[in-house]
N, C-alpha and C positions, 0 to 999 in steps of 0.2 A: 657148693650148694647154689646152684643157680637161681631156684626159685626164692631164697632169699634176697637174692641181687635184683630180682625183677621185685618182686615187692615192697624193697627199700625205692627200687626208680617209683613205683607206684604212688609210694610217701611223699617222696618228693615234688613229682609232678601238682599231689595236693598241695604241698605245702606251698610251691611256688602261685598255684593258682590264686591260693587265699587270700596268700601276700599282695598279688596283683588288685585282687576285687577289695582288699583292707586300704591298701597305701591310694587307691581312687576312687572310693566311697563317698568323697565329698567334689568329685567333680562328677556334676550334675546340674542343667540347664534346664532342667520340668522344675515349674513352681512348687508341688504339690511334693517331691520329694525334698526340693531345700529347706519345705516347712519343716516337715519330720527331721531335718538334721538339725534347724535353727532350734525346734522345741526341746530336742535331746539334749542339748549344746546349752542352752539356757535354761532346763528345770534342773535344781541342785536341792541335793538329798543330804543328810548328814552319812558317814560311813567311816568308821573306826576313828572319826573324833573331826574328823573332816568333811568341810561341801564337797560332794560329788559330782558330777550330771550322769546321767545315765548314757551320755558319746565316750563321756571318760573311762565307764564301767566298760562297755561294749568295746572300747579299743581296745582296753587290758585284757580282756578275756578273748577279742580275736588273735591278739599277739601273742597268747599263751599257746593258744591251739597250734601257730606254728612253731613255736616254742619244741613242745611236744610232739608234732609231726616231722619235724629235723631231729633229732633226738630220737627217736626208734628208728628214721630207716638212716641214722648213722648205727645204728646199734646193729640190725639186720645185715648191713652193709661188712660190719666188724667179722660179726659171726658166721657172716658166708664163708668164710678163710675157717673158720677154726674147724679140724679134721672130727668126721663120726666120730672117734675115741671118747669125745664129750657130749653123747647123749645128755647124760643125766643134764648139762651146763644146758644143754637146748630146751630140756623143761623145762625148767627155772627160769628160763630167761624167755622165752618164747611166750609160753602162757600166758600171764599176763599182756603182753604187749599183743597178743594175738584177741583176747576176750575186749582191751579195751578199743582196737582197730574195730572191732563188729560193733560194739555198744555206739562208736562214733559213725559207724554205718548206717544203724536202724535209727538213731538220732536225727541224724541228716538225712535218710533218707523220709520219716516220719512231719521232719520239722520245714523243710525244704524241698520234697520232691510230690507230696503226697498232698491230694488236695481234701484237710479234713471239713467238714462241715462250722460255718461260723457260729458261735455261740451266740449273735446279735440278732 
């Protein structure tokens, strides 16, 4: 199944990108963005019993997303080998991971690409 194998390289090239814009997110030379990361980095919230900062929360949740986007297209990658016989295995396993690739589509594309109007 080729188009599985193209779509896991698809995963991947996300995932790698993430990685790249996550691991250098704090190298930055505009004042006006090291505020935003100092303020992040130094407002602390309480969170399951613990100070947090909201750099802390935003790490963990960038490092998950790749987390999750290695993780399906190894899944993808697996399942490109496994012979038609198992349809039914490609429901099962497809579906979902195909419903949550579009929900992180319109996400991203919504949160990220799309210029909505400011509330201010």
């Amino acid at each position: 199944m080729k188009r599985l194998k193209i779509a896991s390289a698809c995963l991947m090239f996300f995932a790698i990108g993430h990685s790249i814009g996550h691991f250098t997110r704090h190298n930055t030379n505009d004042p006006q963005k090291r505020m935003v990361l100092d303020v992040m980095a130094s407002h602390k919230f309480h969170m399951f019993g613990k100070l947090r900062s909201y750099d802390e929360n935003y790490e963990g949740m960038s490092l998950n997303l790749v987390i999750v986007l290695v993780a399906f297209a190894a899944i993808l990658w697996m399942l490109s080998s496994v012979k038609e016989a198992n349809v039914q295995l490609f429901k099962v396993v497809l579906w979902p991971i195909a419903i949550v690739c579009l929900l992180l589509t319109v996400t991203g594309f919504v949160y990220f690409f799309l210029r909505l109007p400011s509330p201010v």
